[in-house]
C-alpha positions as CSV (number, residue, x, y, z in Angstrom):
1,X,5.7,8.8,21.1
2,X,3.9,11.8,19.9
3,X,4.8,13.9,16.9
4,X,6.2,16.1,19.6
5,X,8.0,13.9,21.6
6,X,12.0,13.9,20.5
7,X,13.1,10.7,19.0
8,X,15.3,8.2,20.3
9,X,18.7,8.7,18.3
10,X,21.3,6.3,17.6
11,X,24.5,6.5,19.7
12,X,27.0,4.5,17.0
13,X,27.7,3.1,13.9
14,X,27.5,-0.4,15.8
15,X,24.0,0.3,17.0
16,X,22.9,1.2,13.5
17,X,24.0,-2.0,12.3
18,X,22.8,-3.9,14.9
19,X,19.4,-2.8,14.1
20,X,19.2,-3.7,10.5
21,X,21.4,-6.9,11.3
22,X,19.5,-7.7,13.7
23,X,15.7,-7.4,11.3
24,X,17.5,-9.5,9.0
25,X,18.9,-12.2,11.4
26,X,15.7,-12.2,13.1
27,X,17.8,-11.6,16.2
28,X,16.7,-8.5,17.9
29,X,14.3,-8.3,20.8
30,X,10.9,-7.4,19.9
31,X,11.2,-4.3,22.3
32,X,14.2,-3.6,20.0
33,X,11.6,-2.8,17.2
34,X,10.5,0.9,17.6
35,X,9.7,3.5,14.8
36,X,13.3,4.6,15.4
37,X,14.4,1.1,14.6
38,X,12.8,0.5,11.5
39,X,13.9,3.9,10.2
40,X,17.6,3.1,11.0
41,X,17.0,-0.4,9.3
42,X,15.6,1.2,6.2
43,X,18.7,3.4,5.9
44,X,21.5,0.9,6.6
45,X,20.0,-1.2,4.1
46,X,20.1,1.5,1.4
47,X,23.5,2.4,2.5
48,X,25.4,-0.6,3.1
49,X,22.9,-3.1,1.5
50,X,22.6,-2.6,-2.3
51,X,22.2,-6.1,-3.0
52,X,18.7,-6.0,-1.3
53,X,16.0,-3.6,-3.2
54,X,13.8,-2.5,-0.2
55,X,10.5,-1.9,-2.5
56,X,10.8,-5.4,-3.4
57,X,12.6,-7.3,-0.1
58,X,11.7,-5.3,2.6
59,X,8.1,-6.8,3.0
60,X,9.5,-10.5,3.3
61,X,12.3,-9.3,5.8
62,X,9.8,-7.4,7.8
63,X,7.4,-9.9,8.6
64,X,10.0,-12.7,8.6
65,X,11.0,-10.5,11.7
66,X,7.6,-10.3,13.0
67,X,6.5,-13.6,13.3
68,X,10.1,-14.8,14.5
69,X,9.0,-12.9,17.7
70,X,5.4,-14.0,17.3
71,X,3.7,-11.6,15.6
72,X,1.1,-11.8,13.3
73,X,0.9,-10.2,9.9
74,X,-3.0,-9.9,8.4
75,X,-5.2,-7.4,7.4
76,X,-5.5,-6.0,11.2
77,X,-1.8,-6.1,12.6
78,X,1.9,-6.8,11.2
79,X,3.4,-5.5,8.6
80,X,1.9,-2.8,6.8
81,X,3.0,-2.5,3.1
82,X,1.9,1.3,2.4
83,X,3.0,2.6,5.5
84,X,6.8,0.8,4.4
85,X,6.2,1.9,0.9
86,X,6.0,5.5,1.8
87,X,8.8,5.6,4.1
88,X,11.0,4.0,2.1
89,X,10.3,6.9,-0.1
90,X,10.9,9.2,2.5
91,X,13.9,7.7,3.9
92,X,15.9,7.8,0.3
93,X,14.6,11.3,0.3
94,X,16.4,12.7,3.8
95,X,19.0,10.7,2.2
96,X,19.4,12.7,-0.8
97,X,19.6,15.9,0.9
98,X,22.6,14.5,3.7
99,X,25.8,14.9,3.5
100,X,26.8,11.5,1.9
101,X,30.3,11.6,4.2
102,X,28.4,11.6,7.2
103,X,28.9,8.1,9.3
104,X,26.0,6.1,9.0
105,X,24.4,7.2,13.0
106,X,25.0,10.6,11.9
107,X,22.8,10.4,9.1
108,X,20.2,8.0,10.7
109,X,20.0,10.5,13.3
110,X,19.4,13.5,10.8
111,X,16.5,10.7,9.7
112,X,15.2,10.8,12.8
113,X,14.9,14.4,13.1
114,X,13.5,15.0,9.7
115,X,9.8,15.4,8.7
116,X,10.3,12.0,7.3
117,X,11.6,10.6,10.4
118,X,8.5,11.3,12.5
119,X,5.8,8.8,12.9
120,X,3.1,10.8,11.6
121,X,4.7,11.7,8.4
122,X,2.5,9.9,5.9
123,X,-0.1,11.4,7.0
124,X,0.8,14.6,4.9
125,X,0.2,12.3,2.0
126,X,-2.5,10.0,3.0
127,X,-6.2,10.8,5.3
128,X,-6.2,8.4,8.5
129,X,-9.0,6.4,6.8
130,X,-7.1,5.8,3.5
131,X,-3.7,5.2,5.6
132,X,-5.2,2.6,7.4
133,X,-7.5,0.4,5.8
134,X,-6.9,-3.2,4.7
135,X,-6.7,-2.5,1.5
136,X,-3.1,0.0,2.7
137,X,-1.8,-2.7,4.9
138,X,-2.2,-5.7,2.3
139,X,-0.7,-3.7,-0.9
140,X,-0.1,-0.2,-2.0
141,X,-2.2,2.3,-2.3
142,X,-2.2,5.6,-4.1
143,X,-2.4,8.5,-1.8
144,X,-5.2,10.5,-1.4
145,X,-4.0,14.2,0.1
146,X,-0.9,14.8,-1.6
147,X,1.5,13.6,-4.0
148,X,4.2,11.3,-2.2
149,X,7.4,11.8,-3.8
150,X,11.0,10.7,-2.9
């Protein structure tokens, strides 16, 4: 999917949860896994998941998820912790700004067709160098274009 390209939305409530039952179960297909899905996992987890803080959980749930459908989480591939830092950011963000009555695909979809919901986002923040370097998949780093704020 390019920057351009629309994004898959969410049809239901029921698909939403799927999703982010489904990273936490380890239960969803690894097709299952797009952009749009991790996005709509973030959310439901903010939403309907208080009792898991995302800046500290979502790293273990993430590539819990990965190698359950036998992925491999290094320096090179897997989980990438700034990239899920700085959406995480972005994603309480859009959430700030919705209409907090709005059912929960309604507002994943509004997500979705945010800045903050498009692939490419981060890269306002970070250059493609910084962004994706070991040193940004393994832990936080600082970004190096703008400043990156909820």
């Amino acid at each position: 999917m390019s920057e351009t390209d629309e994004p898959r939305l969410f049809e239901s409530d029921a698909a939403v949860r799927h999703t982010g039952e489904g990273l936490i179960a380890c239960s969803l297909a690894k097709a299952e896994w797009t952009h749009e899905a991790h996005l709509a996992a973030c959310l439901w987890l903010i939403v309907e998941r208080p009792d898991v803080v995302l800046e500290r959980d979502l790293r273990a749930l993430i590539r819990r998820f990965n190698e359950s459908v036998g992925g491999i989480n290094d320096e090179t591939q897997g989980y990438h912790e700034t990239i899920t830092q700085c959406f995480i950011r972005g994603v309480r963000g859009c959430l700030a700004r919705t209409d907090a009555g709005l059912p929960l695909a309604e507002k994943v979809n509004a997500l979705l067709q945010a800045p903050e919901g498009r692939r490419g986002w981060p890269l306002r923040f970070y250059s493609r160098e910084r962004l994706f370097s070991k040193e940004a998949r393994l832990g936080w780093v600082e970004p190096d274009l703008a400043v990156l704020r909820e």
